[in-house]
C-alpha positions in Angstrom: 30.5 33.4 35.6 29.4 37.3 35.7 25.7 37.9 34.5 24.7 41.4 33.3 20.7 41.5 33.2 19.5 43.5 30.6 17.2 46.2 30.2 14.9 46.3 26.7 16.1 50.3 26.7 19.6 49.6 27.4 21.1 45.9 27.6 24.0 44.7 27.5 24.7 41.0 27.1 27.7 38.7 28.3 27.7 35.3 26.5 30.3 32.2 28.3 29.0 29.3 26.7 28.3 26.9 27.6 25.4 28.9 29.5 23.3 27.3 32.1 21.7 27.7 35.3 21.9 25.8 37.9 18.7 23.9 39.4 19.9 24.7 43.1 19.9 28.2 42.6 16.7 28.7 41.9 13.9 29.2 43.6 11.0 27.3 41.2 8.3 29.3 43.6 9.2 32.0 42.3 9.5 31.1 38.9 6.8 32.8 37.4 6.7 36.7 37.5 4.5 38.2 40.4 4.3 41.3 39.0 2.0 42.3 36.2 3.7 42.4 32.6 3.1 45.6 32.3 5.2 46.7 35.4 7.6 44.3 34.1 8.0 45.9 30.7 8.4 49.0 32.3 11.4 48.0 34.7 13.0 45.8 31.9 12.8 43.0 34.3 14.3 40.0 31.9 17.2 37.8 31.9 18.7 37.3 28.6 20.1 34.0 27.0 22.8 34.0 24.7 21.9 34.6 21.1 21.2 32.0 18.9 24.1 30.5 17.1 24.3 27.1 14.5 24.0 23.9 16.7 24.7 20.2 15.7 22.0 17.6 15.3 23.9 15.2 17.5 21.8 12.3 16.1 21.7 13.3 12.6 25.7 13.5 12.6 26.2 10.2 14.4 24.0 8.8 11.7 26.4 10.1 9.0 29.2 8.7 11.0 27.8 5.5 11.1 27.9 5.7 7.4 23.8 5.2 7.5 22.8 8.3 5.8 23.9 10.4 2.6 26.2 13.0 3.6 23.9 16.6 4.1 23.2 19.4 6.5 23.8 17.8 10.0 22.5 21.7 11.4 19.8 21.8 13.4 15.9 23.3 13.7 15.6 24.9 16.8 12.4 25.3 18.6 12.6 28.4 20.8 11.5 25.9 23.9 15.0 23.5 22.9 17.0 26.3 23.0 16.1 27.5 26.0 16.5 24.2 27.7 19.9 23.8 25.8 21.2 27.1 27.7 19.6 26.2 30.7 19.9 22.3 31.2 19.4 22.3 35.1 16.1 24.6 34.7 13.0 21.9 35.2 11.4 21.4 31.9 8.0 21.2 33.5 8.5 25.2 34.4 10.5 26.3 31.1 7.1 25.0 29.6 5.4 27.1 32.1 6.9 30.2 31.6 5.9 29.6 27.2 2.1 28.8 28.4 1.7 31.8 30.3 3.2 33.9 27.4 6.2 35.3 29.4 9.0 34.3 27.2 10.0 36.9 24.6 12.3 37.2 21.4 14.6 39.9 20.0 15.4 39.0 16.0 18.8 39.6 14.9 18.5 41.9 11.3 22.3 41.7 10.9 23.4 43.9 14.0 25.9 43.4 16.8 26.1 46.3 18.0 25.1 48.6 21.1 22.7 50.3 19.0 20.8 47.2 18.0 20.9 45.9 21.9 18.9 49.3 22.5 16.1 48.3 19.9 12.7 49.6 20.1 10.3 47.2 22.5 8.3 46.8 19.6 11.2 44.5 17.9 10.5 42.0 21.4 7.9 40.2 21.0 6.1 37.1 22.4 7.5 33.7 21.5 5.7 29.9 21.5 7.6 27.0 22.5 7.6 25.7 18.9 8.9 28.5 17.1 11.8 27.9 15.0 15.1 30.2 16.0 16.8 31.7 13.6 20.4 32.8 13.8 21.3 35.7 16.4 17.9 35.6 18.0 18.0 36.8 21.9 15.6 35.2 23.9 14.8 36.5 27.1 13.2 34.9 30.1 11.1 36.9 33.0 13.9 38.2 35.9 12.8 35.4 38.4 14.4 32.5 37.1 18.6 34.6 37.7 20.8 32.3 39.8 20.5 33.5 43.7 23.8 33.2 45.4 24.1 30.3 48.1 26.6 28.9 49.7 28.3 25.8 48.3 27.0 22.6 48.4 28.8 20.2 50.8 31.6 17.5 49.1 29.9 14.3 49.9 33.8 12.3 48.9 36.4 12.2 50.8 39.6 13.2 49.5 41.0 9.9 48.8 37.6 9.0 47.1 38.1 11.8 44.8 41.9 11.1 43.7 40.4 7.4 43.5 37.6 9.1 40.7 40.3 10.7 39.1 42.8 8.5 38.8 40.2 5.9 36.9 40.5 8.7 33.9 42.2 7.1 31.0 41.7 9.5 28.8 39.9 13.1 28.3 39.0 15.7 25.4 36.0 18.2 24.8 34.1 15.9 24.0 34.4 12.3 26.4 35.5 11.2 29.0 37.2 7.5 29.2 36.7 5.8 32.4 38.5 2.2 33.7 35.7 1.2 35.6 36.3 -0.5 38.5 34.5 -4.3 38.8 32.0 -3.9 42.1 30.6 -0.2 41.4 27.5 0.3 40.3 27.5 2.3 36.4 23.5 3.6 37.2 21.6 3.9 40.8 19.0 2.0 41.7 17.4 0.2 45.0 19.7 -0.5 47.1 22.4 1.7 45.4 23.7 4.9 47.7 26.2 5.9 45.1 26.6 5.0 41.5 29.1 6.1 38.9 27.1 8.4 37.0 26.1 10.4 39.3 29.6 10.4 41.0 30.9 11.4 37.9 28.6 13.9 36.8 29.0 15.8 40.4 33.1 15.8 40.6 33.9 14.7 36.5 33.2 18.0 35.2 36.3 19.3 35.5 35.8 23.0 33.9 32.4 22.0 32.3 28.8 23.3 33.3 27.2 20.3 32.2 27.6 16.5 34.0 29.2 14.1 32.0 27.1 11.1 30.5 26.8 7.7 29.9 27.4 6.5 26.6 27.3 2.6 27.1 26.8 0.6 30.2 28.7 -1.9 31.9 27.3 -4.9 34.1 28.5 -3.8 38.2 30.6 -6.7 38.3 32.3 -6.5 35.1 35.2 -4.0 34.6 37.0 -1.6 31.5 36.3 1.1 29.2 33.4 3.2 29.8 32.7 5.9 27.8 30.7 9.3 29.1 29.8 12.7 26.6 31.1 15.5 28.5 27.8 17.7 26.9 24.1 16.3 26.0 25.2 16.8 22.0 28.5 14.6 22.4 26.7 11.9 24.5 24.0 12.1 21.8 26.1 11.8 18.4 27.3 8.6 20.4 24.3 7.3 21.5 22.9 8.0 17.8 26.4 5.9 16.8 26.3 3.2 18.9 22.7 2.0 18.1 23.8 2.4 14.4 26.7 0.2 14.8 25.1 -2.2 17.3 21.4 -2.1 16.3 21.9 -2.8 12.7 24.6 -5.6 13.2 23.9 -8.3 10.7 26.1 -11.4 9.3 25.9 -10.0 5.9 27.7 -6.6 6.2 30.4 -8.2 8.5 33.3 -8.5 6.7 32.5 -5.6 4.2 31.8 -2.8 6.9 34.2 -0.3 8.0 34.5 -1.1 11.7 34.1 2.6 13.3 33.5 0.9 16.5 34.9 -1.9 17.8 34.5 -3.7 21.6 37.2 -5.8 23.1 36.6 -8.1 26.4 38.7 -10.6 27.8 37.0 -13.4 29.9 38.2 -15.9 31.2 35.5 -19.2 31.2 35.6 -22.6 32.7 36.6 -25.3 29.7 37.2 -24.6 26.2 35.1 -24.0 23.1 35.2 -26.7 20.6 36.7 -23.9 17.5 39.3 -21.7 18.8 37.3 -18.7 17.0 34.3 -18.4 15.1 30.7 -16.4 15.2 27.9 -16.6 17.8 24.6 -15.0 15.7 21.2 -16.4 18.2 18.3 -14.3 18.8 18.0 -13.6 22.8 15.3 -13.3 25.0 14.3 -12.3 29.0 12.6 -15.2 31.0 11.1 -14.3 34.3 11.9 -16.4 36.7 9.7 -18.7 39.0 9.5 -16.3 42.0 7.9 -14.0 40.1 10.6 -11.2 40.4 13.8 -11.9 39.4 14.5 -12.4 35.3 17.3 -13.9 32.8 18.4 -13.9 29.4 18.5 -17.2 27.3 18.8 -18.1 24.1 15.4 -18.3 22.2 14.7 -21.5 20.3 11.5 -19.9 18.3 11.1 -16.2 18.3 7.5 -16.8 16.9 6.7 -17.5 20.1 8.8 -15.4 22.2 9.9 -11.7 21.9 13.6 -11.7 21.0 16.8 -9.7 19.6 19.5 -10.8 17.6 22.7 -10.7 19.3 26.1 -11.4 17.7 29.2 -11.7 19.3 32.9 -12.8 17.9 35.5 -14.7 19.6 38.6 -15.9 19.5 41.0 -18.0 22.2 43.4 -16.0 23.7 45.4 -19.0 25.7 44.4 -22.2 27.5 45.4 -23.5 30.8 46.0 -27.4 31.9 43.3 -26.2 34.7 40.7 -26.3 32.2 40.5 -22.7 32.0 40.3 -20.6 28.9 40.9 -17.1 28.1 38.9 -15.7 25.7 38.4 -12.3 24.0 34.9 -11.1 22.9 33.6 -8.7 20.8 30.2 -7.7 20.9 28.7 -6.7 17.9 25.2 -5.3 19.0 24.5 -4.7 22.5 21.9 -6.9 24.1 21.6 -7.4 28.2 24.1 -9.3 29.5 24.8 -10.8 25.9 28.3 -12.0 26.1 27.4 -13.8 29.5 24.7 -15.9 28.0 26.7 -16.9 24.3 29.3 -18.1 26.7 27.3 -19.9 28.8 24.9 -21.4 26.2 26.4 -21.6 23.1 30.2 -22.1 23.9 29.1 -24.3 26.8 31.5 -21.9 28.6 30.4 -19.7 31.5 32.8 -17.1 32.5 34.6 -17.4 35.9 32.3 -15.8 38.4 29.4 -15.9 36.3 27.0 -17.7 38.8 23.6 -16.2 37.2 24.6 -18.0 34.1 27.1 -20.7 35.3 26.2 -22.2 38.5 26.5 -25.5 37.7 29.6 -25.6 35.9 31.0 -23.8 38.7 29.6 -26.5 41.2 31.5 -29.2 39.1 34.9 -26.6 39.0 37.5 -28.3 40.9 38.9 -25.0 42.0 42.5 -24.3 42.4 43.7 -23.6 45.8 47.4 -21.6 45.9 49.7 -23.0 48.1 51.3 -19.4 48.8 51.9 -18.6 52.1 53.1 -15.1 50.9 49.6 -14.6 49.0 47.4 -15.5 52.0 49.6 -13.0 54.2 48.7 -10.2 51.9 45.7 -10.6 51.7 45.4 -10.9 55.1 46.7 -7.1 55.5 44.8 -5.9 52.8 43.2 -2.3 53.3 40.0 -1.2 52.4 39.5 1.2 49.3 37.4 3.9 49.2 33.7 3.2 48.2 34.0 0.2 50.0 35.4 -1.5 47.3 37.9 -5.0 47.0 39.7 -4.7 44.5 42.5 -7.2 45.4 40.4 -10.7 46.6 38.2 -12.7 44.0 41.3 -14.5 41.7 40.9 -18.2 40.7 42.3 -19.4 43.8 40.0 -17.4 46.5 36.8 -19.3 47.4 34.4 -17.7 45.6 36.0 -15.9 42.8 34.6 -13.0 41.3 33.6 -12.1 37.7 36.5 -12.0 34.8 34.8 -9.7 32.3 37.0 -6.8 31.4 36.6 -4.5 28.7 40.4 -4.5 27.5 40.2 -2.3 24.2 37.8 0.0 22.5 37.9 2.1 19.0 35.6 4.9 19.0 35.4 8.0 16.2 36.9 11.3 17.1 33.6 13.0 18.0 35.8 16.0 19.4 36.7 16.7 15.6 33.5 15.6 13.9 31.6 18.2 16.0 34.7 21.0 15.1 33.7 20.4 11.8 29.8 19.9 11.6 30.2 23.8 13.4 32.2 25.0 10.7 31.1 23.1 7.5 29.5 19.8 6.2 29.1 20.6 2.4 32.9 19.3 1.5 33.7 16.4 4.4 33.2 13.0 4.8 32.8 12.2 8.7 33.0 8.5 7.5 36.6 9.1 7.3 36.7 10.8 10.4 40.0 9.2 12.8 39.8 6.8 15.6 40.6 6.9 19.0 41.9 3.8 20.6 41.7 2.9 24.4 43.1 -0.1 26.4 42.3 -0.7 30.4 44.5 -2.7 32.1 42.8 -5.8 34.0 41.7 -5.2 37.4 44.0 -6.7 40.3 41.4 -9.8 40.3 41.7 -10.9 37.0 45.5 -9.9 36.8 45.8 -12.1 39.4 44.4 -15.2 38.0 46.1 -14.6 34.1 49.8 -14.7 36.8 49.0 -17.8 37.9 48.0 -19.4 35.0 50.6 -18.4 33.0 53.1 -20.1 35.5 
């Protein structure tokens, strides 16, 4: 990217949205302007953002995706303050608010002018700007000249290159406005204590691709469960999804069920030890967090009287996918809000069956499991030879028939609205479309080696 500074006499302005500086090129010491603002005046010592332009209320539009509002303007008012953190997302917000207290942000307004003549407007037409001024289209803002990207040198891969094809190749599917990942079961979606590297961050450092801005999470998975996960490639397309998900999730009820367009729909295959009693039906219970006797670690349950206990409605439909003579079930799940770890808990405590692996929620059952032990020589071989992956992951161990298998949860399939076009659109015009009837983008993940695994050998 090539940045012309400007001068208030004679400036000339390069715009490559998306615009941003980087937090690791600047030095925040220097942040705020050393010299006096008259010497800075004088010297035309500013950096200029790009001008103003129409942005998208990302949670305003998700909201008229969701089909929860009546269709309107989904623009948005822009504070001077938003802007400039929307131009400059790695800047610390703490200092952008800095710079607007000590009065050294300033504003050019656009009267209808592109041109080289009306870059070269009279000072008097800059003036001071407060964070909480509205922006109105065209408007330059300019920032004092300390806060330009300093050249460094390049910051140090931290993957190797086998861990970066092994990033890459989890991709199932891309546009300008998500990303879909197949995450693998074992890796960690957020950091946390104990947690070196996580998927976020791995993703927002090498995901980017040809984007200035990290992509973001959209959803969570649980570390040991597996499938589609979904990250905005920009803050506005993570938000319109955010804003949609809670819509779709938040506001589940058993009334609008079967009359509700299903925008977005969840898909998980478990498998569980026995068999519900229906092969399909509705779990609708209210769930709560317990804390557990040592003080520190906590659970979900289902809560018997949410007058005494703080609670959420979860509701979850299932059906059975195939049963096994080893008292094994498969089962796909669809979530329809999004409570912690709520498909674990309906299976374990209303079906009265805990998924495979599930020992937070199933111990017992899996005490009482007489497990099945293969009897292939071949099997034991490979996995005998089996070599490590990168991020010191295990992909291949942790069927039905190793000691201790490991967690079949898999998100298998996933419909989610175009937000690619819906954003298109909300740029150009909202006065004559319907984002209700926006498209829908399907996904399916394929079942990690694991759970792949155990469906072979129950299906002999």
């Amino acid at each position: 990217m090539s940045l012309v500074l400007p001068n208030l006499r004679r400036a000339i302005t390069i715009i490559k949205p998306p615009f941003f500086i980087p937090y690791n090129l600047v030095h925040t010491e220097n942040l705020v302007n050393t010299k006096s603002e008259k010497d800075q005046n004088k010297n035309g010592k500013w950096f200029t953002l790009p001008p103003f332009n129409v942005t998208v209320n990302g949670a305003s539009l998700g909201k008229h995706i969701a089909g929860k509002r009546e269709l309107g303007d989904v623009s948005d008012d822009v504070t001077a303050i938003k802007w400039v953190t929307k131009c400059c997302p790695e800047l610390p917000r703490s200092l952008v608010q800095k710079l607007f207290r000590l009065r050294q942000v300033r504003r050019k307004t656009f009267e209808g002018s592109n041109s080289d003549q009306d870059v070269q407007a009279p000072e008097s037409k800059v003036k001071r700007v407060s964070a909480k001024d509205s922006m109105r289209l065209g408007d330059t803002i300019y920032l004092p000249i300390t806060v330009q990207a300093l050249p460094t040198e390049k910051s140090e891969c931290l993957c190797s290159e086998d861990e970066l094809k092994f990033l890459h190749d989890l991709e199932i599917y891309k546009d300008s406005a998500i990303i879909v990942l197949n995450k693998p079961p074992g890796m960690p979606v957020q950091g946390g204590i104990g947690i070196k590297r996580s998927l976020d961050e791995l993703a927002g450092t090498y995901l980017r691709h040809d984007f200035s801005e990290p992509p973001r999470l959209v959803h969570r998975l649980d570390r040991d469960s597996s499938g589609i996960l979904v990250l905005g490639r920009s803050q506005l397309s993570a938000t319109v999804l955010h804003s949609v998900f809670r819509e779709k999730t938040s506001g589940a009820s058993n009334i609008d069920l079967k009359s509700e367009k299903k925008i977005l729909q969840r898909k998980y295959w478990a498998l569980v030890l026995g068999s519900p009693r229906r092969p399909q039906g509705l779990i609708s219970v209210p769930l709560g967090k317990v804390v557990m006797d040592d003080g520190k670690s906590e659970r979900i349950t289902v809560v018997e009287n949410v007058s005494t206990m703080p609670s959420q409605h979860a509701i979850t439909e299932y059906r059975v996918l195939d049963s096994s003579i080893h008292g094994l079930t498969w089962l796909e799940l669809s979530p329809l809000t999004g409570r912690k770890h709520q498909l674990r808990v309906h299976c374990a405590e209303v079906l009265g069956t805990p998924i495979v692996g599930d020992y937070k929620y199933g111990w017992q059952a899996h005490k009482k499991w007489n497990q099945i032990v293969s009897s292939n020589l071949e099997e034991k071989v490979e996995a005998s030879n089996r070599k490590s992956l990168p991020f010191g992951l295990d992909l291949e161990s942790g069927s039905i028939t190793d000691k201790q298998p490991k967690l079949h949860l898999h998100c298998k399939k996933m419909v989610l609205p175009d937000i690619s076009s819906a954003l298109k659109q909300a740029r150009i015009s909202t006065s004559d479309y319907d984002f209700e009837d926006i498209k829908s983008l399907k996904f399916s993940a394929p079942l990690p080696p694991h759970m792949q695994r155990s469906w072979d050998i129950l299906s002999t």
